[in-house]
C-alpha positions as CSV (number, residue, x, y, z in Angstrom):
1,X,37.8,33.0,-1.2
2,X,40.3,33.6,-4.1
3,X,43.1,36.4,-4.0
4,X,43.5,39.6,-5.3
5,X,40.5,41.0,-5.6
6,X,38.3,37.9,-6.0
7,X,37.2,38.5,-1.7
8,X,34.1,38.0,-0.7
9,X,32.0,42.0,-0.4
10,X,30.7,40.1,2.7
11,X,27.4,42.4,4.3
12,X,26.5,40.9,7.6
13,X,23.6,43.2,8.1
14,X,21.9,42.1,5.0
15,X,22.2,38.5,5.0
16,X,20.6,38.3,8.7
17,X,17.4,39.5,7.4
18,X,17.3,36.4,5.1
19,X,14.0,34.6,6.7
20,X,12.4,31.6,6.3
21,X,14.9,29.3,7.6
22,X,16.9,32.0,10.6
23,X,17.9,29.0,12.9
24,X,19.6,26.5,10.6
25,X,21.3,29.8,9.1
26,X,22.8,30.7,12.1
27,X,23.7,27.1,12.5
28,X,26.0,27.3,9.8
29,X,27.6,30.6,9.8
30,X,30.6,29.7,10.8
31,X,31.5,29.0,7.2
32,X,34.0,31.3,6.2
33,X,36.0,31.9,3.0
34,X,39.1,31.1,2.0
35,X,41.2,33.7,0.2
36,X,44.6,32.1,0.0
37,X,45.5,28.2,0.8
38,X,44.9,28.0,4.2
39,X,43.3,24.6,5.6
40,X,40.0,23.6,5.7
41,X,38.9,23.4,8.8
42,X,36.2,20.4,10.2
43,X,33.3,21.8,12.5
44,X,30.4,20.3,14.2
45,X,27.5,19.6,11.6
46,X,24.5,21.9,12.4
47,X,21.6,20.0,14.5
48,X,18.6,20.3,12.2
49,X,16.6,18.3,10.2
50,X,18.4,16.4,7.2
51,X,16.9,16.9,3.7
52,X,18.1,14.3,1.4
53,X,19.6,15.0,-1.8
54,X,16.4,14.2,-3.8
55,X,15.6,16.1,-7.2
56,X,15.9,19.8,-7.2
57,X,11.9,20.3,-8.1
58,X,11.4,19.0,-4.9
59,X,14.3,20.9,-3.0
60,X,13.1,24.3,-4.5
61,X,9.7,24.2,-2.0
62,X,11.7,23.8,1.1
63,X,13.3,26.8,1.9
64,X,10.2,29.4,1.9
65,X,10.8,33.3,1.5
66,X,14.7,32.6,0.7
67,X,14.0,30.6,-2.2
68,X,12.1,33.8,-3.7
69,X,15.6,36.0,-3.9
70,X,16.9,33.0,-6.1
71,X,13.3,32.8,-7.9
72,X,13.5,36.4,-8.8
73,X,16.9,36.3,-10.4
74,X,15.7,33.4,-12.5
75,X,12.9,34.8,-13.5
76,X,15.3,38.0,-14.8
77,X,17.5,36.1,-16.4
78,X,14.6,34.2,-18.5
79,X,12.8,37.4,-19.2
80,X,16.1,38.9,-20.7
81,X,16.7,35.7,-22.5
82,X,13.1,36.2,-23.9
83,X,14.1,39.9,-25.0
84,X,17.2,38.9,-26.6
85,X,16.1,36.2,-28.4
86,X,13.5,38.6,-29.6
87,X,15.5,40.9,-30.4
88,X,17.3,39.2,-32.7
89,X,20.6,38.2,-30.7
90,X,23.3,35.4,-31.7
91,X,21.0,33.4,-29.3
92,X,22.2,30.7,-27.1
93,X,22.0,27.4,-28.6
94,X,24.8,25.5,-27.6
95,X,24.6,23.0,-24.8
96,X,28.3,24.0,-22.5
97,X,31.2,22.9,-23.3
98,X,32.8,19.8,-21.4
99,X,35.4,21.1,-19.4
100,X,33.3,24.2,-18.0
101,X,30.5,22.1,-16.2
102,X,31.3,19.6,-14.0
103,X,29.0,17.1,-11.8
104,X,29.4,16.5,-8.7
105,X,27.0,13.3,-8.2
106,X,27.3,12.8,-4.4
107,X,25.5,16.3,-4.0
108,X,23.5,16.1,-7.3
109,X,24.9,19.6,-8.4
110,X,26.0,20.9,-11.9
111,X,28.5,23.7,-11.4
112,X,29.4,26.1,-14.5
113,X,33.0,26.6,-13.6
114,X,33.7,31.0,-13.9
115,X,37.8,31.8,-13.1
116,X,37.3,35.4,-11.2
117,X,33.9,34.6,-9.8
118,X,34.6,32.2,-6.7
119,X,35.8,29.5,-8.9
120,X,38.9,28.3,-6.9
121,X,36.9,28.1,-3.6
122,X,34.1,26.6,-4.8
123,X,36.1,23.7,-6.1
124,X,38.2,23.4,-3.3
125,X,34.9,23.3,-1.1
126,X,33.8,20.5,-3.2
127,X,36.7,18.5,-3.5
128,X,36.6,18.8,0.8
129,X,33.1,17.9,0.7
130,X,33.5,14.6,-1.6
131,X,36.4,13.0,0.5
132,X,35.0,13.8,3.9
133,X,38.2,14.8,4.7
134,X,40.3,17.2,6.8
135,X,43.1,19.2,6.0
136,X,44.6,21.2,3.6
137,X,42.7,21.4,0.2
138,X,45.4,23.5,-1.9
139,X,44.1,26.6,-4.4
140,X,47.4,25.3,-7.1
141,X,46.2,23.6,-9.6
142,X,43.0,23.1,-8.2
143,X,41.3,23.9,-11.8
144,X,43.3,20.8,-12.9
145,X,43.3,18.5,-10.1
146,X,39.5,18.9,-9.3
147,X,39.0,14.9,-10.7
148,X,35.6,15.8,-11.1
149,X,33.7,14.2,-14.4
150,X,32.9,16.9,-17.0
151,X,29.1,17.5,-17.8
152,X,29.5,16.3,-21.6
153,X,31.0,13.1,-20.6
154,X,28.2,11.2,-19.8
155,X,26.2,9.7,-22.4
156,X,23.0,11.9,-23.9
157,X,20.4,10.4,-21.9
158,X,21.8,10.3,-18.7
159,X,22.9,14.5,-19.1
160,X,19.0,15.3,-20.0
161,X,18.5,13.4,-16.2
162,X,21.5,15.4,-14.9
163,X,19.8,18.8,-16.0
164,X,16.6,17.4,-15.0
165,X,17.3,15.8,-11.2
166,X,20.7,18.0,-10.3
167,X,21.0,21.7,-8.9
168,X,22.4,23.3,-11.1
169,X,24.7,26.4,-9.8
170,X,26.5,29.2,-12.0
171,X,28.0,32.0,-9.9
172,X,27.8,35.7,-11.5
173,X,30.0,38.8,-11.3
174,X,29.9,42.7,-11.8
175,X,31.7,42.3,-15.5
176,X,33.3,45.2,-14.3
177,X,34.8,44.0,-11.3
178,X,35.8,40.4,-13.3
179,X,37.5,42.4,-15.9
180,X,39.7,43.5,-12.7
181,X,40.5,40.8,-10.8
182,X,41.4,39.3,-14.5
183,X,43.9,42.5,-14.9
184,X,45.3,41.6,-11.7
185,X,45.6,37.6,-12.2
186,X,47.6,38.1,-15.5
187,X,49.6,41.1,-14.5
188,X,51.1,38.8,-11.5
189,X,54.6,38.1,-11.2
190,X,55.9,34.6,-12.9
191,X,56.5,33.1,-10.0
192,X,53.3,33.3,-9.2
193,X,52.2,31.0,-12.1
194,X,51.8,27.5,-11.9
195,X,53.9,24.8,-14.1
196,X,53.8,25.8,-17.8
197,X,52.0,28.9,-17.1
198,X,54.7,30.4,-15.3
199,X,56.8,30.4,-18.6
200,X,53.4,30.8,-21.2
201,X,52.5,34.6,-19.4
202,X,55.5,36.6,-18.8
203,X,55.7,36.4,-22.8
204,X,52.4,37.2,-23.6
205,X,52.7,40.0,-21.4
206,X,55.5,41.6,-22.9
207,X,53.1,40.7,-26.4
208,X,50.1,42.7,-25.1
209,X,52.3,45.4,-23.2
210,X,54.0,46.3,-26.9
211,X,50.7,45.8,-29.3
212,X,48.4,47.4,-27.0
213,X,50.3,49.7,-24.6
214,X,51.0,52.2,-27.4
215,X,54.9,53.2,-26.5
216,X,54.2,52.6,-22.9
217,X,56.0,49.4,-22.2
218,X,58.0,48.4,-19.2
219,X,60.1,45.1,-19.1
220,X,60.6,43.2,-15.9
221,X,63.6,41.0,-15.0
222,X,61.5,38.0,-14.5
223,X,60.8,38.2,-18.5
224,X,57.5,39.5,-17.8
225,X,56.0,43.4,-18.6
226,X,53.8,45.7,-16.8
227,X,51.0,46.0,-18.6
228,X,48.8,49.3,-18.1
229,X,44.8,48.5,-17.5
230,X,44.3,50.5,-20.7
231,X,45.9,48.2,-22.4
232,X,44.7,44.9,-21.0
233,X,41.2,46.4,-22.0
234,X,42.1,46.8,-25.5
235,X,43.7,43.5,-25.6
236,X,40.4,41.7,-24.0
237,X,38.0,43.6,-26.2
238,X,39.9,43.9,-29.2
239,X,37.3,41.6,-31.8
240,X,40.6,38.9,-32.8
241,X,40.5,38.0,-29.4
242,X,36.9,37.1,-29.0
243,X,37.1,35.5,-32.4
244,X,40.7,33.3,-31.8
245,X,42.2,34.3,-28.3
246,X,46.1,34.1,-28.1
247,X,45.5,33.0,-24.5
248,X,42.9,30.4,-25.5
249,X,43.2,27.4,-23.2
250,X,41.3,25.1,-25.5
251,X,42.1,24.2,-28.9
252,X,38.8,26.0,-30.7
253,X,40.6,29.7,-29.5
254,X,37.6,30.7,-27.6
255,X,38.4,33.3,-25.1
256,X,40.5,32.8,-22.1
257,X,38.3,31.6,-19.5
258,X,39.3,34.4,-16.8
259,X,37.9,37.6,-19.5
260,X,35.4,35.4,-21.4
261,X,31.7,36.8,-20.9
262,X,29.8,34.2,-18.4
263,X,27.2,34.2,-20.7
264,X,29.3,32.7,-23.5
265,X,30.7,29.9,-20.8
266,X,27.6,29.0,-19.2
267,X,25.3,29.6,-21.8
268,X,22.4,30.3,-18.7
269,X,19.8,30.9,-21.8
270,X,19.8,27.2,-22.5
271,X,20.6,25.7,-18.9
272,X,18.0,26.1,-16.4
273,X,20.5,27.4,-13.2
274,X,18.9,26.4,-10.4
275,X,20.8,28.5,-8.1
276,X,22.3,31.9,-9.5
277,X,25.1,32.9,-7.2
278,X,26.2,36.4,-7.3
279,X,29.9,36.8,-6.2
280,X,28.7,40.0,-4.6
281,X,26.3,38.3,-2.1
282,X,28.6,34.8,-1.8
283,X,28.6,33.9,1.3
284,X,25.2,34.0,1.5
285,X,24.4,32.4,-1.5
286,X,27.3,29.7,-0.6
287,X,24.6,28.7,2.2
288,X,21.6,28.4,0.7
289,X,23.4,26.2,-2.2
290,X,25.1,24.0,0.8
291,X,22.1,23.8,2.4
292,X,20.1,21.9,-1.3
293,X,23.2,19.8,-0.9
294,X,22.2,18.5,2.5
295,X,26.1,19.9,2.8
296,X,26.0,23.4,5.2
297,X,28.1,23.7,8.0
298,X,30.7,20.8,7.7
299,X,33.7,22.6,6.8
300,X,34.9,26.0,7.8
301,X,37.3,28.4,5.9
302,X,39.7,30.8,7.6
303,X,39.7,34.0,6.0
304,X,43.2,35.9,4.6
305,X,41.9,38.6,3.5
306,X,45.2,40.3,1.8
307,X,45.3,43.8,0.5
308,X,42.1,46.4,-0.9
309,X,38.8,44.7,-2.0
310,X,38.5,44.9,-6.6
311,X,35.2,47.0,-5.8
312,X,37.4,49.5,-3.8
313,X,39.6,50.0,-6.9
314,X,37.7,50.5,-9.9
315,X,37.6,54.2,-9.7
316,X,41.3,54.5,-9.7
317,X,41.5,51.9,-12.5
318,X,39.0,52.8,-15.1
319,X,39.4,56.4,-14.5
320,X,42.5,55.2,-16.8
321,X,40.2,54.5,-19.6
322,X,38.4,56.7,-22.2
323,X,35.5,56.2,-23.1
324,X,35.4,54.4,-26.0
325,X,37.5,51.6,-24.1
326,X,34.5,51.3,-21.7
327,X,32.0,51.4,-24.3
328,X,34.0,48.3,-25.9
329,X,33.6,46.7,-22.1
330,X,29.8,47.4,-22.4
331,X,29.6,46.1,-25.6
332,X,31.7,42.9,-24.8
333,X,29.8,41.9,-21.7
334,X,26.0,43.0,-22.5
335,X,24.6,40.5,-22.1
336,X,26.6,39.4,-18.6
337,X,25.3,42.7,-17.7
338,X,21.8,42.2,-18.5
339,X,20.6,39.0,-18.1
340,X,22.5,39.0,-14.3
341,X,21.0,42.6,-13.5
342,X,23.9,44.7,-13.0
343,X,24.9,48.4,-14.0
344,X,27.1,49.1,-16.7
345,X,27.6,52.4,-15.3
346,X,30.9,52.6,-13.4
347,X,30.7,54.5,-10.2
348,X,33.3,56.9,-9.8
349,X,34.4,59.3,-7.3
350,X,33.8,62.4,-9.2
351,X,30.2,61.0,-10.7
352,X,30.0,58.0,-13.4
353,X,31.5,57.4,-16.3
């Protein structure tokens, strides 16, 4: 789907032992992802029988054993909602904010928008899907152009019958991977930036590179610096960011949407998801959430795969890091870490770290 790094770990052999519904699967597996801004591709609607977009209660008993791998994962995100809470945690009591959910009422589906978690495909999927059209659906600006209406623009009553009637969809990643494919998205050249951006990041760059790179600094002729991974970490975990982020797209400072934690943009503690995606397992998980939509198999996406997979790269980038940098990752993305049921521990080549 989205470029460097933010490829699909796609494992063939896994997803065909999904069961319950094997021949409208196969019906649809042609539905590939896009990693660049190649076109989307129309394809032959799979031959099955139609399920109608009706309230998600009643979509949930349809798909049989598959349904169970999503049940599971909600059922460990509300038991570690439960322990938190317990616990004592800053708790989750805020409802999101506007511009993170958006609704997509032909499909009846609330989707928690996460940069570096599938974000740019999913919306271009949707957009395709909404105009019934063919042709190119472009990954610029996407983020901007979407048009979709934003959860918290509907009046009260009607969002308490969005969250009640609507699938609601929130994709996940290995924090560890995301903090990554982040690195890699701000470290890009300028002219890989789109409109104002391309003249907000080459400055901050040069910013973090000298607060944070600690004599290790690097100018580039496009105005831009290369900034180390060691000190991109410091920057993202350092507490002033979390508290009033330079790179804050929104006018509260919260944290830049690409490095904030998922639990602090989708607040999944208070939401109900429906359907939690993990970014690791995507393509399947595209399929079943096409599928509730009445959706699977319309469009196909060409893949582009360009250059080594994030997952294949995080030994050789937080071998960079002490250990006191990771334990500020940890720290930073706890509860992304436990509420989604992945390791904190960092597989490397020579053990863990």
């Amino acid at each position: 789907m989205e470029t460097d790094g933010e490829q699909l770990e796609m494992q063939p052999k896994e997803n065909k032992k999904r069961t319950g519904i094997q021949e409208r699967y196969n019906a649809a597996k042609n539905l590939r992802t896009s990693l660049q801004q190649g076109p989307l591709v129309s394809v032959t609607p799979p031959q099955h029988k139609a399920y109608s977009t009706v309230p998600s209660q009643a979509v949930d008993s349809v798909f049989g054993d598959e349904e169970n791998v999503y049940r599971q994962r909600q059922m460990a995100l509300a038991a570690g909602c439960e322990t938190y809470a317990a616990s004592g945690g800053r708790g989750d009591t805020k409802m999101p904010p506007g511009q993170h959910v958006i609704v997509d009422d032909k499909h009846r589906l609330l989707y928690c928008v996460v940069p570096r978690a599938g974000s740019t495909s999913w919306l271009r999927l949707l957009i395709a899907l909404r105009s019934d059209a063919v042709g190119t659906t472009s990954a610029t600006n996407v983020h901007d152009t979407h048009g979709f209406r934003t959860f918290t623009s509907f009046e009260p009553r009607r969002r308490q019958q969005l969250l009640r009637d609507y699938t609601k969809l929130l994709v996940a990643r290995d924090p560890y991977e995301r903090v990554l494919s982040a690195y890699f998205w701000f470290v890009k050249p300028a002219s890989e930036f789109n409109g104002p951006f391309a003249q907000l990041y080459p400055p901050f760059q040069r910013s973090v590179a000298k607060r944070y790179g600690r004599g290790d600094v690097t100018l580039r002729s496009d105005g831009g610096a290369n900034v180390t991974f060691a000190a991109f970490v410091r920057y993202v975990t350092d507490p002033r960011t979390r508290r009033a982020d330079p790179l804050s797209l929104l006018s509260d400072g919260s944290m830049n949407p690409h490095w904030m934690p998922i639990t602090d943009r989708c607040h999944p503690c208070t939401v109900r998801y429906n359907v939690i995606a993990h970014h690791e397992t995507l393509m399947a998980d595209t399929e079943y959430t096409l599928r509730r939509m009445n959706a699977s198999g319309l469009f196909e996406f060409p893949t582009a795969r360009d250059g080594p997979s994030t997952r294949s790269q995080l030994a050789h980038y937080y071998s960079q890091l002490n250990e006191e940098e990771v334990a500020r990752l940890r720290r930073l993305y706890e509860q992304d870490f436990k509420l989604f049921q992945y390791n904190d521990i960092i597989p490397m080549s020579g053990g863990h770290l």
